[in-house]
N, C-alpha and C positions, 0 to 999 in steps of 0.2 A: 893673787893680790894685784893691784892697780898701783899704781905711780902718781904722784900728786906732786903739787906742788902750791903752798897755802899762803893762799895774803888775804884779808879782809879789806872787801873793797874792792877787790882786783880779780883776776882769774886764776884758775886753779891748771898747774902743766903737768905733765909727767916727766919721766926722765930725757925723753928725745923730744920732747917742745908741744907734743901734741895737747889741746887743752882740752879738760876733764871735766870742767867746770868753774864755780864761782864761791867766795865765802864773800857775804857783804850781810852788814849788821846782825852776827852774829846769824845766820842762816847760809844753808848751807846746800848750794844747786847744782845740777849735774850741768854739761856743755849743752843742753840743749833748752835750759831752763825751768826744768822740776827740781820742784823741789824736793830733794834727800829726809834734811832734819836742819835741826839748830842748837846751839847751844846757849849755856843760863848758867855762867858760874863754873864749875864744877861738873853738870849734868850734861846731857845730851839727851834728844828725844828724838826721835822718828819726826816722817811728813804729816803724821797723823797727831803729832802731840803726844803720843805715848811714850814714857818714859821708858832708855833704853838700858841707862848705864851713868853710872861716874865713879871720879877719881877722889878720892880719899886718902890721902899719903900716898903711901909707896903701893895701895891696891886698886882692883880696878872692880867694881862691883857690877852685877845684873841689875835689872829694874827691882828682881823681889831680893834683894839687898845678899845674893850668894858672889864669893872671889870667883870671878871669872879670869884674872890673872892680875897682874904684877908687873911694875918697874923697879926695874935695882940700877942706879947709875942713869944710862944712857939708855940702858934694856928693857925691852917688853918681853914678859913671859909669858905664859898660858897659863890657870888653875893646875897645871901637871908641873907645872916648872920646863917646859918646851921651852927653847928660845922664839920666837916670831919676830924681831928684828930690833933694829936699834935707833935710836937719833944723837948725830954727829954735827954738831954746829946748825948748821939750817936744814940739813940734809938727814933722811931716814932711808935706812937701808933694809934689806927684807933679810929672814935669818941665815942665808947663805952669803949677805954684804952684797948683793947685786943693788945698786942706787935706784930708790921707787921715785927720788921727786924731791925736792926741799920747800920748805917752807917757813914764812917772814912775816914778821909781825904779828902772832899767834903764841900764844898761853901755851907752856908746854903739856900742862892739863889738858889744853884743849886738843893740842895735836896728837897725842897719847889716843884719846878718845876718839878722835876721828880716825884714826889708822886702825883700831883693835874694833869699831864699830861697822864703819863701812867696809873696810876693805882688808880684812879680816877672815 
């Protein structure tokens, strides 16, 4: 997994400062300026426009509408009930607690989704 750190508008760091990329209007770029995906709400899609995934309560669903895993609390899980990490204040950690990166001013649906989509 990758380290982030999420602002719309702004740049995207990891945990030792290095930058990753950018979120600005809801699109979502790597550090060199490709585009990844974006988000709509709830959804998330590919660079292509292909729908990948969204958040629905406490599930996290595929594009053909199957659980792909799960938030309980602060936790993300896997379809198996794995842990794959958590979010603590601005900060998401991976499921050993090592810090990937934090992030500000972002939908926790949205950060949910980016963490379990990209860098996943």
């Amino acid at each position: 997994m990758q380290c982030t750190t999420m602002a719309f508008g702004q740049y995207l760091y990891n945990s030792v400062g290095n930058n990753v990329g950018r979120i600005d209007a809801n699109y979502v770029y790597d550090n060199t300026g490709n585009l990844l995906g974006r988000f709509d709400a709830n959804y998330i899609y590919d660079k292509t426009g292909s729908l990948l995934g969204r958040v629905d309560g406490d599930f996290i669903y595929d594009a053909k509408g199957n659980i792909k895993g799960r938030t309980e609390g602060n936790y993300i899980f896997d379809a198996s009930g794995n842990s794959l990490g958590r979010f603590e204040g601005n900060y998401v950690y991976d499921k050993s607690g090592s810090l990937l990166g934090r992030f500000e001013n972002v939908k926790t649906q949205q950060a949910v989704l980016f963490f379990f989509f990209f860098f996943n």
